[in-house]
C-alpha positions as a Markdown table, in Angstrom:
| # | Residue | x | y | z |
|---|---|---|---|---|
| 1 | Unk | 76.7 | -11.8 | 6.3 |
| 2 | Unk | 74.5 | -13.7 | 4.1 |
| 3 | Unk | 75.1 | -17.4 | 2.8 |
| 4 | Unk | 76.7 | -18.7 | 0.1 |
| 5 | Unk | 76.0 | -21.7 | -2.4 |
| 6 | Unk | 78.7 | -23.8 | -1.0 |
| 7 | Unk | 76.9 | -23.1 | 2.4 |
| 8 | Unk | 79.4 | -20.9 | 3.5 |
| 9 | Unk | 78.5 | -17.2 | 4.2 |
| 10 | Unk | 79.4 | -14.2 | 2.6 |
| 11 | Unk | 80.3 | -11.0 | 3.6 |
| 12 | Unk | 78.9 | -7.4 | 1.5 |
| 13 | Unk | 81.2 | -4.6 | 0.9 |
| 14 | Unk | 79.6 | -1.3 | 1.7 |
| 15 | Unk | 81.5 | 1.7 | 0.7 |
| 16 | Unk | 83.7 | 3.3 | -1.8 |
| 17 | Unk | 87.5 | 1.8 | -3.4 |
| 18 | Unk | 88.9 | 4.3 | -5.5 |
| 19 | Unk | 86.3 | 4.7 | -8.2 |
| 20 | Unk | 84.2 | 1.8 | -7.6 |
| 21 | Unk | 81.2 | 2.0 | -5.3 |
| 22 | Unk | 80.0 | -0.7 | -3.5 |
| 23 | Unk | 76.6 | -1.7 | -2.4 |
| 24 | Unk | 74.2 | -4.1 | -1.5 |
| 25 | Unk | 70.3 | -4.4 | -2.7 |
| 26 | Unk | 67.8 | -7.0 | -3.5 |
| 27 | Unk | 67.4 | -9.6 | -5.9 |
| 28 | Unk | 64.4 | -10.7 | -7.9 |
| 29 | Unk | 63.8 | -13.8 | -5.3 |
| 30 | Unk | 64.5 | -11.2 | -2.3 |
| 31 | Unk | 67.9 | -12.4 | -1.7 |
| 32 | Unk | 70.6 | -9.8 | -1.1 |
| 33 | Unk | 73.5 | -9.5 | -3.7 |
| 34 | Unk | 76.5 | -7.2 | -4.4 |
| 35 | Unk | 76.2 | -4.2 | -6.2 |
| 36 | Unk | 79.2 | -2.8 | -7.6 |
| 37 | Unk | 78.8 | 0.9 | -9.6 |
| 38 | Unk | 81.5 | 2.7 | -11.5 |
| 39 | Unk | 82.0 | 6.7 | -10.7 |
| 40 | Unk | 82.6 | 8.5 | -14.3 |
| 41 | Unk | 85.9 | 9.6 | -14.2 |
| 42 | Unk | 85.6 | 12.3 | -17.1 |
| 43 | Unk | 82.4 | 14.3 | -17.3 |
| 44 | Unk | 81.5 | 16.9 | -19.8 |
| 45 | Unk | 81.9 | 20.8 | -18.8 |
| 46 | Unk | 78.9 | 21.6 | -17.7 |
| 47 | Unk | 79.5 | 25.4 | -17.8 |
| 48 | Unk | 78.6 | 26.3 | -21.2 |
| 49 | Unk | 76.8 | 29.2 | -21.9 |
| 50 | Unk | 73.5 | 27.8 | -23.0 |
| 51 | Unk | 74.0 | 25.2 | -19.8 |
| 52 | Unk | 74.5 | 28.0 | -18.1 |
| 53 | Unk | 71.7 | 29.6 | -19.2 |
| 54 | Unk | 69.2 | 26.9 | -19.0 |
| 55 | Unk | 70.3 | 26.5 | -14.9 |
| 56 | Unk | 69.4 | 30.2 | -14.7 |
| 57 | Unk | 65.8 | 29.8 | -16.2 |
| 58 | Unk | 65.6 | 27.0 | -14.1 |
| 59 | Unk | 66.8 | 28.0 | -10.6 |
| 60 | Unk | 64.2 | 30.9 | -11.1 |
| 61 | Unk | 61.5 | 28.7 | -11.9 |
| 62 | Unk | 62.8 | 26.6 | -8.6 |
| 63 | Unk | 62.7 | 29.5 | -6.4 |
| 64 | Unk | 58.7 | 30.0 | -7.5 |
| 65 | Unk | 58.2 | 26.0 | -6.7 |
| 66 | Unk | 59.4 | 26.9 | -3.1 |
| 67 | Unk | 57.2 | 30.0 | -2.9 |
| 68 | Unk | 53.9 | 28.9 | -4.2 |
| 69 | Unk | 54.2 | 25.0 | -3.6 |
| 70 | Unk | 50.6 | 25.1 | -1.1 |
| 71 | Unk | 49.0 | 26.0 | -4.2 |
| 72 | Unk | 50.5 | 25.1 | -6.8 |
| 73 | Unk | 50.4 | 21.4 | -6.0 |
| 74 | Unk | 46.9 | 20.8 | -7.0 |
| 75 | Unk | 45.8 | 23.3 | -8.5 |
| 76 | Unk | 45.9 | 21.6 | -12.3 |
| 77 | Unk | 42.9 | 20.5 | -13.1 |
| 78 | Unk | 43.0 | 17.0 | -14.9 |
| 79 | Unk | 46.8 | 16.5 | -13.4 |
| 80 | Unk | 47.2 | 14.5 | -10.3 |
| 81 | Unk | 48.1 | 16.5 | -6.8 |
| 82 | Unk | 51.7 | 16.5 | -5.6 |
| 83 | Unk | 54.7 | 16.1 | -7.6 |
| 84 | Unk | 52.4 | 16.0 | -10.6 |
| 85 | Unk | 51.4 | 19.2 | -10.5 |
| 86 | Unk | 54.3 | 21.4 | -9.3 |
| 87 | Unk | 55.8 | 19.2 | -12.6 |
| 88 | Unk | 53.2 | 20.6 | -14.8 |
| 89 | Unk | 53.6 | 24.2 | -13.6 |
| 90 | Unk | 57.7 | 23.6 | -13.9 |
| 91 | Unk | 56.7 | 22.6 | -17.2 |
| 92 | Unk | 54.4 | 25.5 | -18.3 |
| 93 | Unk | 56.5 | 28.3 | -16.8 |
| 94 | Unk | 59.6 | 27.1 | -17.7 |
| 95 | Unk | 58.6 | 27.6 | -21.8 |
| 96 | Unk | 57.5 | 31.2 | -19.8 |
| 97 | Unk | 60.8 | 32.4 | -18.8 |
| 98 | Unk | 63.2 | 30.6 | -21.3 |
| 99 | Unk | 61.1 | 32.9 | -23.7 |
| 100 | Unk | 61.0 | 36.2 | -22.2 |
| 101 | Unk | 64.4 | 35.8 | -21.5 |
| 102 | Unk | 65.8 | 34.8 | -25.0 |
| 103 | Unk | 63.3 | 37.5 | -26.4 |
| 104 | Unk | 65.0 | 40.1 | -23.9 |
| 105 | Unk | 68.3 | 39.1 | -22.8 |
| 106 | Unk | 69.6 | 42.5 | -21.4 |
| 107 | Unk | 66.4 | 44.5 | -20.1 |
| 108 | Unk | 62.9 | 44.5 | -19.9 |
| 109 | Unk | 62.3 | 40.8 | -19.0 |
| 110 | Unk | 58.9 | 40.4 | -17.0 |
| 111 | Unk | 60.3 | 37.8 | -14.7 |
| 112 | Unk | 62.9 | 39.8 | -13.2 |
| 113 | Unk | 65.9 | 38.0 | -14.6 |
| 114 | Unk | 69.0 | 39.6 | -14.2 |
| 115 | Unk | 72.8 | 38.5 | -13.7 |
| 116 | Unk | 73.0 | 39.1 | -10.0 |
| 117 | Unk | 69.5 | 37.9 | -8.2 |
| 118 | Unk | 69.3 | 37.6 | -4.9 |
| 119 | Unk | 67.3 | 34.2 | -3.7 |
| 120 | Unk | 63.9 | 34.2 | -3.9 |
| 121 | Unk | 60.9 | 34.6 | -5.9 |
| 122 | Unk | 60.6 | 37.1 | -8.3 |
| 123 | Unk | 57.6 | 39.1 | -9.5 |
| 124 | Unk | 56.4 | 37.5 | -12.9 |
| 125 | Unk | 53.8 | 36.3 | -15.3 |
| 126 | Unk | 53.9 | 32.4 | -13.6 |
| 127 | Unk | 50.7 | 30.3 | -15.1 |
| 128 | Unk | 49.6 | 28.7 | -11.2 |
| 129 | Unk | 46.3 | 27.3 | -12.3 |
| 130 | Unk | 44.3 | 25.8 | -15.0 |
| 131 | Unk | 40.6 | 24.7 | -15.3 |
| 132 | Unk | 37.2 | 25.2 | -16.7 |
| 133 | Unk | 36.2 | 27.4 | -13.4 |
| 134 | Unk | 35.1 | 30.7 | -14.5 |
| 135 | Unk | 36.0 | 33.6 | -12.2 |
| 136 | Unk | 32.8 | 35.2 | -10.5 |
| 137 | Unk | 31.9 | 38.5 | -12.3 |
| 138 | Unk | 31.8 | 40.3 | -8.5 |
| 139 | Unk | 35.4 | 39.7 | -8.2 |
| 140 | Unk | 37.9 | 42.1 | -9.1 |
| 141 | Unk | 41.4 | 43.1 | -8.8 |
| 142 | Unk | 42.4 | 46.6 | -8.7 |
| 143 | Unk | 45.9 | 45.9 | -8.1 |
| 144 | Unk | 46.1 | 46.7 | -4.4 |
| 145 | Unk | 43.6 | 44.8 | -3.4 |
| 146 | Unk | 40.7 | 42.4 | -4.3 |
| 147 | Unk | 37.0 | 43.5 | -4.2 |
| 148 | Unk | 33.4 | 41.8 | -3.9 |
| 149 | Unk | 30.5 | 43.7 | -5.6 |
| 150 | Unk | 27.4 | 42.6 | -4.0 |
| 151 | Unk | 23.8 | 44.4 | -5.0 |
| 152 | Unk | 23.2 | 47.7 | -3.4 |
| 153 | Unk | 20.0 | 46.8 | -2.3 |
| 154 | Unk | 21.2 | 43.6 | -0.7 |
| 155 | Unk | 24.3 | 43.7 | 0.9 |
| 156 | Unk | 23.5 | 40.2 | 2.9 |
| 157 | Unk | 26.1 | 37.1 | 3.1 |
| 158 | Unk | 23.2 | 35.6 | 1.0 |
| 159 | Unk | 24.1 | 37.8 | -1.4 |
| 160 | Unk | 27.5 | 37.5 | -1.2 |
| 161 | Unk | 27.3 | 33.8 | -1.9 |
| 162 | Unk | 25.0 | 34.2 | -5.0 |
| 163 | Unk | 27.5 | 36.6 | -6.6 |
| 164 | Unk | 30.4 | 34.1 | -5.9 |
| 165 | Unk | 28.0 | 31.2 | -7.1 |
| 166 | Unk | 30.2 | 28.7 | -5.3 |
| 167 | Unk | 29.1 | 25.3 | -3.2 |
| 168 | Unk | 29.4 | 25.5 | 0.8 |
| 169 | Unk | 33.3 | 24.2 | -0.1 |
| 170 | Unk | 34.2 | 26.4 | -2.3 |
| 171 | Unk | 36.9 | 29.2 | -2.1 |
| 172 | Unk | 39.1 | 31.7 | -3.5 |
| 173 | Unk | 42.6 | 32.0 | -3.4 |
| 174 | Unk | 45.0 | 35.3 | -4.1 |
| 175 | Unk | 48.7 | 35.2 | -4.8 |
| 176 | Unk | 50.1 | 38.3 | -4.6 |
| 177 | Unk | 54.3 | 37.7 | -5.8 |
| 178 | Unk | 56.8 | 41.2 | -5.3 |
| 179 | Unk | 60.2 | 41.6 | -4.6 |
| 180 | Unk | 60.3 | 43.2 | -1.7 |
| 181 | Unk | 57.7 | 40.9 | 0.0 |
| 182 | Unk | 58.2 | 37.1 | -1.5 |
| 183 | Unk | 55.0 | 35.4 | -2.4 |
| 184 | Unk | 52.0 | 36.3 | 0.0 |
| 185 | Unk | 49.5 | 33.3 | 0.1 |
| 186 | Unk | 45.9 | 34.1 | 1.2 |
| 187 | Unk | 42.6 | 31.7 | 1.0 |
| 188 | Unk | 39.0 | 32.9 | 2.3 |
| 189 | Unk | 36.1 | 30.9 | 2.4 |
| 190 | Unk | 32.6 | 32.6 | 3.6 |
| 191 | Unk | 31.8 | 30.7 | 6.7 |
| 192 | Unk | 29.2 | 28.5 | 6.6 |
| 193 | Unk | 27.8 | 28.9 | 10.5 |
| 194 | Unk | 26.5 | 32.4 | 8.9 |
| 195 | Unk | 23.1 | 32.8 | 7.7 |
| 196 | Unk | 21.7 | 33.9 | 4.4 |
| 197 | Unk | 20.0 | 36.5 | 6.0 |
| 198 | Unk | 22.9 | 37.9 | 8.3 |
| 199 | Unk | 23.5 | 41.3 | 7.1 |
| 200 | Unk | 27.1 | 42.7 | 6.3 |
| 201 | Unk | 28.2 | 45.5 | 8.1 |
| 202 | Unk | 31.3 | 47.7 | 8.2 |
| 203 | Unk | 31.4 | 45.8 | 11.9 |
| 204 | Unk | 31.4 | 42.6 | 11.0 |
| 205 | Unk | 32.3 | 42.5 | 7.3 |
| 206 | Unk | 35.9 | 41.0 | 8.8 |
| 207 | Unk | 34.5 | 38.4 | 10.7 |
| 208 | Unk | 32.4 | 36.6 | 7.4 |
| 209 | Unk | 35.4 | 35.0 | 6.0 |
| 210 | Unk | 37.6 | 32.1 | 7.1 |
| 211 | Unk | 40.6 | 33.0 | 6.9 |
| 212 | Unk | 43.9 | 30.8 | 5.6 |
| 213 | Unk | 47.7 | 32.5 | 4.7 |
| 214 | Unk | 50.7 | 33.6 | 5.6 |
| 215 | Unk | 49.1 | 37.3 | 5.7 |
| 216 | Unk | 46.4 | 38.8 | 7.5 |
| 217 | Unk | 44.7 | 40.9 | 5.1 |
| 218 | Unk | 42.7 | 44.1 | 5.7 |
| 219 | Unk | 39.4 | 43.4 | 5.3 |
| 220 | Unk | 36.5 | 47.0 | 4.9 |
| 221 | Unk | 33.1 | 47.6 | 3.6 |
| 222 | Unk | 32.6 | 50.7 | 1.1 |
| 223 | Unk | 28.5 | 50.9 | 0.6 |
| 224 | Unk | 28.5 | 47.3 | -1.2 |
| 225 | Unk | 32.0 | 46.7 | -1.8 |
| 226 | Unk | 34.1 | 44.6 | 0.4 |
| 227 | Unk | 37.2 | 45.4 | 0.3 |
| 228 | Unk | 40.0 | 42.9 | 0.6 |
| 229 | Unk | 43.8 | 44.4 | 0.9 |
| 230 | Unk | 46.9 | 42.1 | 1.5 |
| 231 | Unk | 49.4 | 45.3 | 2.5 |
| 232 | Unk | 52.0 | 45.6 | -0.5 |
| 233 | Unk | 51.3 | 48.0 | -3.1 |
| 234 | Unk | 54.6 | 48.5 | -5.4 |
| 235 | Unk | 54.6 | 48.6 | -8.7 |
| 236 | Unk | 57.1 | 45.3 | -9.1 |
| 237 | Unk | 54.1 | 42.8 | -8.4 |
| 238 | Unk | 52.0 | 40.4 | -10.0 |
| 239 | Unk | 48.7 | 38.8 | -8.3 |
| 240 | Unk | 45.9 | 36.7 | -9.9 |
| 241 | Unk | 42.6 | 34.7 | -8.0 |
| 242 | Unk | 42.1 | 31.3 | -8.0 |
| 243 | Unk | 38.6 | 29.8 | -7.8 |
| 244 | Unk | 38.8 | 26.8 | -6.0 |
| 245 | Unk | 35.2 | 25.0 | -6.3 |
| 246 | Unk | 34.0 | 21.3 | -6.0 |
| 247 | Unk | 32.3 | 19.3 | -9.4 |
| 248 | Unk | 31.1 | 16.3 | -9.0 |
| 249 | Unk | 33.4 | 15.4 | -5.7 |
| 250 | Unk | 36.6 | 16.6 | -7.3 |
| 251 | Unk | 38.3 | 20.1 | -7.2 |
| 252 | Unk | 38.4 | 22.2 | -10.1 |
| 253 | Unk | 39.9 | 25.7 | -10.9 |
| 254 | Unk | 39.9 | 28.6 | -13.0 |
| 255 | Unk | 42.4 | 29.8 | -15.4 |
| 256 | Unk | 45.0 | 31.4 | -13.6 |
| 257 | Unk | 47.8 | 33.8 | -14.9 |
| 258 | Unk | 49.4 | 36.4 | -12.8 |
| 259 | Unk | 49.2 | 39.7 | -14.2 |
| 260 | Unk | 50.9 | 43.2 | -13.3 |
| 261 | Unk | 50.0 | 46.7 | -13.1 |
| 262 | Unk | 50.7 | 48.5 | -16.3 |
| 263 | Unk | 54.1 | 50.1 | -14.5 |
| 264 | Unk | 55.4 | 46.9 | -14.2 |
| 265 | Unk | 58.9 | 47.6 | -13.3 |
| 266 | Unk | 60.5 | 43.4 | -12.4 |
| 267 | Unk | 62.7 | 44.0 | -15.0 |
| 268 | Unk | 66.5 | 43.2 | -15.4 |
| 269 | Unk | 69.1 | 46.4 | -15.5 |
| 270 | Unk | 72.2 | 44.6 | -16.4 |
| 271 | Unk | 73.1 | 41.7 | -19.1 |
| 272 | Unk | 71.5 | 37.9 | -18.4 |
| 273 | Unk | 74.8 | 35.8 | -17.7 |
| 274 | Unk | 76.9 | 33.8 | -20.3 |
| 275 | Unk | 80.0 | 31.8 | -19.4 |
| 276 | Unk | 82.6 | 32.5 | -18.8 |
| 277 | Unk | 81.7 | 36.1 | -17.2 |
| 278 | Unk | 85.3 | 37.1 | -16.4 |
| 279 | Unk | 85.9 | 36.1 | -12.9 |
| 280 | Unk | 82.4 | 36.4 | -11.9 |
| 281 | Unk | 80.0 | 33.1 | -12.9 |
| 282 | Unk | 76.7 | 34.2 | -11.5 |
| 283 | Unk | 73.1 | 32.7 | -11.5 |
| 284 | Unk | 69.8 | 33.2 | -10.5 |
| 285 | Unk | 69.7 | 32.6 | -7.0 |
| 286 | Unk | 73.0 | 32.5 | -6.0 |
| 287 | Unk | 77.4 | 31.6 | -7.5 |
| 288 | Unk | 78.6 | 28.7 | -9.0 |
């Protein structure tokens, strides 16, 4: 109840009267006042085929938001954390897909596209970082795992940090993204209570990282090659690094596009979907 300008008071409607919906908010002067909003009683059909297929481009794209969202949310240099960042990689991977799909609309798509998806990510060419970071020459990806290359006369975590050339903060980030196993997540850091001197051995070569994810990866010395594996090997995969390293008190990355082994197989069997579709009106990620 709230007073009127006769003195009187004044009672809000909250609610909904056939199509008007009523509400009550704020003015200018912080005095409350009735707000009355219309419900459209016609609305266009939004189940055309390029609607349609624009929702399908989209709900894939959503699908690799949920996935990679710890990573993906500041991991654009020069665009702010949060929202702004999972928007910009919406934004860059949504050109991605729209075009691999209009350029193959019935097979050989490389973001696994196809007219009945199950939820969840997909295995494709997704852009998940940007920046002027160059990725250390020691790192490599073999496409079942990731691998260090220290010196062979100097196999040392002193060494190891030279050949990353990265501050006491800095990390490195893989993103490995397959079918069968969603999107695995994992971030190592060399621990800084080790010494430059401390030698790496095949016995304690996987105790020298801390270690962040939703995997526990494998971690083995070969001579002077560390070894890092994260368990799924199939073909339908992509993975890329991300170099994570402090300038100047702010984060900044490395390019970052995932890439796939040269059998890349995420591909779709069957027709992209139109509408109508007979009975069946299918998109990525689930039925309308």
């Amino acid at each position: 109840m709230a007073k009127s300008k006769n003195g009187g008071s004044r009672a809000y409607i909250r609610g909904r009267i056939g199509s008007d919906v009523y509400s009550v908010s704020k003015d200018g002067k912080g005095q409350k006042q009735q707000v009355i909003r219309s419900l459209a009683v016609q609305v266009a059909n939004p189940r055309s085929s390029s609607q349609m297929f624009n929702r399908m481009v989209m709900s894939t794209i959503m699908q690799a938001v949920s996935a990679l969202s710890s990573v993906i949310d500041h991991s654009f240099d020069g665009i702010a954390k949060g929202q702004p960042s999972i928007s910009e990689f919406i934004r860059r991977n949504y050109t991605l897909v729209k075009a691999d799909a209009l350029a193959h609309p019935s097979a050989d798509n490389e973001f696994g596209l196809n007219k009945f998806q199950e939820k969840g990510i997909k295995s494709g060419k997704y852009v998940v970082s940007a920046g002027p970071v160059a990725i250390p020459s020691c790192v490599a990806l073999t496409g079942t795992s990731m691998t260090l290359t220290l010196p062979a006369d100097n196999v040392t975590v002193g060494a190891l940090r030279a050949a990353l050339g990265l501050s006491a903060e800095g990390y490195l980030t893989y993103i490995d993204v397959a079918p069968a196993t969603g999107a695995t997540i994992v971030r190592l850091h060399v621990k800084e209570s080790l010494a430059d001197s401390d030698a790496i051995t095949s016995g304690n070569v996987a105790t020298i990282f801390d270690i962040e994810g939703n995997k526990a990866p494998t971690i083995a010395l070969n001579d002077n090659v560390i070894g890092i594996g994260f368990g799924y090997t199939g073909a339908d995969r992509t993975y890329g690094c991300i170099v994570s390293e402090k300038i100047d008190g702010a984060w900044a990355h490395n390019d970052c596009t995932l890439t796939g082994q040269e059998d890349f197989a995420a591909k779709s069997d069957v027709a992209l979907p139109t509408y109508p579709v007979g009975s069946e009106m299918f998109l990525n990620g689930g039925d309308i």
